[in-house]
VEXDREN-2710 file (C-alpha; in Angstrom, 1 decimal):
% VEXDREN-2710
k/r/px/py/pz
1/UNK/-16.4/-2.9/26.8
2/UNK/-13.6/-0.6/26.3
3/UNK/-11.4/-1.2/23.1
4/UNK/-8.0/-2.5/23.9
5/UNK/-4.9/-0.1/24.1
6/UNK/-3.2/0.1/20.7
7/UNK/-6.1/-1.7/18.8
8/UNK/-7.7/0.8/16.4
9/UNK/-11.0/0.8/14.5
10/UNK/-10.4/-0.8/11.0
11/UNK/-12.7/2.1/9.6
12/UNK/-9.9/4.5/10.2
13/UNK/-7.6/3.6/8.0
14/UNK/-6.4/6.3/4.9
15/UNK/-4.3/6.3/1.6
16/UNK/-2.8/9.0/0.4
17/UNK/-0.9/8.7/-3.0
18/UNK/1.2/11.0/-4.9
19/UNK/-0.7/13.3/-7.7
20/UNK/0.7/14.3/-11.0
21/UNK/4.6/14.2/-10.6
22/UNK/4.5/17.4/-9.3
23/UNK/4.9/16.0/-5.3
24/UNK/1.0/16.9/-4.7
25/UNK/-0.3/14.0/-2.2
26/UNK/-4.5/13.0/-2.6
27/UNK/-6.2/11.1/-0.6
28/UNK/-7.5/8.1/-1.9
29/UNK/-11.4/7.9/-2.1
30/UNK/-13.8/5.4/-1.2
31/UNK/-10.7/2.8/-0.2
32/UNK/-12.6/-0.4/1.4
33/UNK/-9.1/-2.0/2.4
34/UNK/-5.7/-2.1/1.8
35/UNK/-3.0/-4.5/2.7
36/UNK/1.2/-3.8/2.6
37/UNK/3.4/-7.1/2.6
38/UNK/7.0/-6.4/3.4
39/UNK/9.4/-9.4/3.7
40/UNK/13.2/-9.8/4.1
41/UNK/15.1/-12.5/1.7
42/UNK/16.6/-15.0/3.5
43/UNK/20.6/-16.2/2.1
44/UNK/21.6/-19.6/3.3
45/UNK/25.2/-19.5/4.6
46/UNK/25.3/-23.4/5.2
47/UNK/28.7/-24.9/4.9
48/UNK/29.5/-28.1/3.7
49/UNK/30.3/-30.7/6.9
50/UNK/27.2/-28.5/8.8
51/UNK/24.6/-30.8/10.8
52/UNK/22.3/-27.6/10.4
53/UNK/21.4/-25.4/8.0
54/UNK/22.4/-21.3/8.8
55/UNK/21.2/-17.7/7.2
56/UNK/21.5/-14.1/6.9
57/UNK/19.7/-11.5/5.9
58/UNK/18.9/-10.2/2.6
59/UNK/17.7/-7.5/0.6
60/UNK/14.2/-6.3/1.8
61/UNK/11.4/-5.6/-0.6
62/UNK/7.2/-4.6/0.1
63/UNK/4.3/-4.9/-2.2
64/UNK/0.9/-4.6/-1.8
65/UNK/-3.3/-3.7/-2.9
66/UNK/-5.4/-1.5/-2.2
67/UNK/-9.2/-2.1/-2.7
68/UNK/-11.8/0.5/-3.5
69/UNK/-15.4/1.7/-4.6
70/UNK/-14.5/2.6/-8.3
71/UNK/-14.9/6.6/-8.5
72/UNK/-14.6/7.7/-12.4
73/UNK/-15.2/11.3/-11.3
74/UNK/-12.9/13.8/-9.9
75/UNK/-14.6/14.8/-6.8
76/UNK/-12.2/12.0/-4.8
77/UNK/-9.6/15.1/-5.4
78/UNK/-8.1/12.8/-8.0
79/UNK/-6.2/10.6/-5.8
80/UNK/-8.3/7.3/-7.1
81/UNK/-8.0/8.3/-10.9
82/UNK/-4.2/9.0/-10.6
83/UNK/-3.5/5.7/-8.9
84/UNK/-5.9/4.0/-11.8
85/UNK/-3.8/5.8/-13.9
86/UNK/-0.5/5.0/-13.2
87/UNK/-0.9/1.8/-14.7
88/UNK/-1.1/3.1/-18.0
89/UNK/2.3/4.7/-17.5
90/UNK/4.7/1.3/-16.2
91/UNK/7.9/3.2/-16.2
92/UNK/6.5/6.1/-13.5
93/UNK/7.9/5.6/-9.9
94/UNK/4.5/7.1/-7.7
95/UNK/4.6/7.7/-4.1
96/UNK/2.3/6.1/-1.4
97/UNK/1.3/7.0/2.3
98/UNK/-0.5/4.8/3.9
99/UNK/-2.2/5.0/7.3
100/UNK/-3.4/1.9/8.8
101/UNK/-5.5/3.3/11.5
102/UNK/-5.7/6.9/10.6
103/UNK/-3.5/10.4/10.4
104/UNK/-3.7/11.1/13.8
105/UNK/-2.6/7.9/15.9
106/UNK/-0.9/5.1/14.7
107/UNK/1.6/4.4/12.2
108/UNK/2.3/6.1/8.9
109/UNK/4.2/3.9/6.1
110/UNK/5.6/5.6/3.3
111/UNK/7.6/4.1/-0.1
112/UNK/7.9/5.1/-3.2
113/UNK/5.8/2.1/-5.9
114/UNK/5.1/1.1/-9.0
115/UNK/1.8/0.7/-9.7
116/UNK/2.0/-3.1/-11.5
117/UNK/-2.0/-3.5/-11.9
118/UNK/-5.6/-3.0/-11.5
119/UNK/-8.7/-5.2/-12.0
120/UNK/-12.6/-3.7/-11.9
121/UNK/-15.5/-5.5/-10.8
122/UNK/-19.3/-5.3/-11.6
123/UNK/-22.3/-7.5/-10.0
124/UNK/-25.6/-6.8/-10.1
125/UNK/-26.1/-6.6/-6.4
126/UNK/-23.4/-4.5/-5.3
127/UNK/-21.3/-1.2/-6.2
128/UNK/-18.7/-1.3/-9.2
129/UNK/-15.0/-2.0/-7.0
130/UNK/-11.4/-1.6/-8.3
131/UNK/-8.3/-3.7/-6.7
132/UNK/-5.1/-1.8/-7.5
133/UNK/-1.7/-3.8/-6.9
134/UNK/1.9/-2.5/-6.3
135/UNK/4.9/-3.5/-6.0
136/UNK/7.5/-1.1/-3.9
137/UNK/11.0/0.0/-4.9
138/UNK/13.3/1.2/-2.2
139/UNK/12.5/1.0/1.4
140/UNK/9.1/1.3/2.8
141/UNK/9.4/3.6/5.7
142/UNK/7.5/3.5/9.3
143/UNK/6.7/7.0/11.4
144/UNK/4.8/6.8/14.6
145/UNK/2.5/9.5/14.5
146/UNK/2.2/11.3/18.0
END
């Protein structure tokens, strides 16, 4: 059966994350999944005498976590260890690229985060795993890649 247009294989999908302040871009290695929440505040503008409640927008904000075979090597290209890293360093605005179903189709979201954790996991029947959170600052922008 033939896959359905604009559904993509969930084993496409690619992180790319800024490398040493110096504007560099790595590729994250041995990601297992990532997710990207982006929501919009809501205001309430309800005035007194009102039989329903009314709202606007508000300021718009996107976080997120990225999940991933732990690599304690450099042979990811160091895109791994830097993002590990950044949560030693609190203060340092990174940027992140991520590709939900790959660099050559799809969409490309890209913001600028701040790396606000990471936890590591070890069982004895399966690989060691990291899951690295962030919280974005600015505006998280969307490219459709043609």
């Amino acid at each position: 059966m033939p896959p359905h247009t604009g559904v993509y294989p969930r084993e496409s999908g690619v992180i790319k994350f800024v490398e040493n302040n110096d504007g560099t871009v790595a590729a994250v290695a041995s990601v297992r999944s990532f997710s990207v929440d982006r929501e919009v505040q809501t205001i309430e503008t309800t005035s007194m005498g009102s039989t329903n409640r009314s709202y606007t927008a508000g300021l718009a904000q996107f976080s997120g976590s990225v999940d991933v075979y732990l690599r304690d090597d450099e042979t990811d290209g160091g895109g791994q260890i830097n993002f590990l890293q950044y949560v030693e360093s609190p203060s340092t605005i990174a940027r992140i690229e991520l590709y939900p179903s790959g660099e050559s189709t799809g969409i490309k979201l890209v913001g600028d985060v701040v790396v606000t954790g990471h936890s590591i996991t070890s069982n004895f029947d399966g690989a060691v795993e990291a899951s690295i959170t962030f919280q974005g600052t600015g505006a998280l922008t969307r490219t459709v890649i043609s």
